[in-house]
N, C-alpha and C positions, 0 to 999 in steps of 0.2 A: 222272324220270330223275335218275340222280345230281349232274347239275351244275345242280339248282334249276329243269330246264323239267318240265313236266305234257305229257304226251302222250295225246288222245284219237284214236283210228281206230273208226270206223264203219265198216260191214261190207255190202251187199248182199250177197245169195243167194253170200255167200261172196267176194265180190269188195271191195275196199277200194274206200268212196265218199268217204268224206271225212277229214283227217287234220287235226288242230287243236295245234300246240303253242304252251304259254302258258310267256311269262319273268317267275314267279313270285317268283326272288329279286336280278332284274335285272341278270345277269349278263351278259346279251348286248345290242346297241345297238338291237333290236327287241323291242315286245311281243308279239305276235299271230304266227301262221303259220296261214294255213289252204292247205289244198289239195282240191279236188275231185277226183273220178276217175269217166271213165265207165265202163258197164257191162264194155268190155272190158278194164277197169285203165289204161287210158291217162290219162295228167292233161287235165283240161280246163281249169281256171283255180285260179289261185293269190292268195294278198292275204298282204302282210306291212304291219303296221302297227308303225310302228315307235317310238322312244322320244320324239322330237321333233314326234312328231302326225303326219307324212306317211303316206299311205298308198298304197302300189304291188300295181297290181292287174296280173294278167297273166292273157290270156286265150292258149290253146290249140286249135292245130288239127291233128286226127291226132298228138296228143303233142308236137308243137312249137311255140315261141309263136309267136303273130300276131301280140299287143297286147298294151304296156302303159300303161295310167295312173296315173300319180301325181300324188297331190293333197297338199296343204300345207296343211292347215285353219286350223294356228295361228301361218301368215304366218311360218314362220322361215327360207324360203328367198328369193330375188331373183324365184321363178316362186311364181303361182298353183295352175297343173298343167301339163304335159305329156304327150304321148301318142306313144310309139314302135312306128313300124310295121316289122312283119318279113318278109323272104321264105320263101319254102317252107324254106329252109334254115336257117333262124332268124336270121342274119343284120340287123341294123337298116338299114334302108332310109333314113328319116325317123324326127326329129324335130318334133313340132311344140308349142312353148313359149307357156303365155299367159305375160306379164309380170306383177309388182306395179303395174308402171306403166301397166298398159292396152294394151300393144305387144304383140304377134306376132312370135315367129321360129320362121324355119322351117330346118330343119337335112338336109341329104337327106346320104347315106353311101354308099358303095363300098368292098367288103368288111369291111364294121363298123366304115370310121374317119369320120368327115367328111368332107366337101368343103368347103376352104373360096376 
């Protein structure tokens, strides 16, 4: 593409299965994008892997998300990973955070904000 990312799309029996774009001339704050798609075209999980190492993975149900996890391989955030749960309506429900420091927080939500 013109501003420096590399776009690959795979194809089943005509239907888009997987979409890959790479930030080749480091233009944008992530490297990686992939996307899967089921046989109906619907996405089923996504993974951006970004500039600072972390990686956010999102999984899909009926085209909406359910789950994501993000991980932090190269310790440059305060969390290890995290894992956000969604409702039917995509919506975040919970949080749940490991620490650098060994601790657990849990974070639960009503209408996509916190509770706190």
């Amino acid at each position: 593409l013109d501003d420096g990312r590399r776009l690959e799309i795979t194809y089943r029996d005509g239907v888009q299965s997987k979409n890959v774009q790479v930030d080749e001339n480091d233009a944008f704050d992530w490297a990686r994008f992939i996307r899967h798609f089921e046989a109906d075209g619907q996405i089923s999980e996504a993974s951006t892997t970004y500039d600072d190492g972390r990686i956010y993975t999102y999984d899909y149900t009926d085209g909406a998300i359910s789950e994501l996890v993000a991980t932090d391989p190269n310790n440059v955030h305060g969390w290890q990973s995290f894992t956000d749960q969604f409702d039917d309506e995509g919506a975040r429900v919970s949080r749940t955070l490991s620490n650098d420091d060994g601790t657990e927080t849990v974070i639960s939500y009503l209408d996509d904000l916190p509770l706190v």
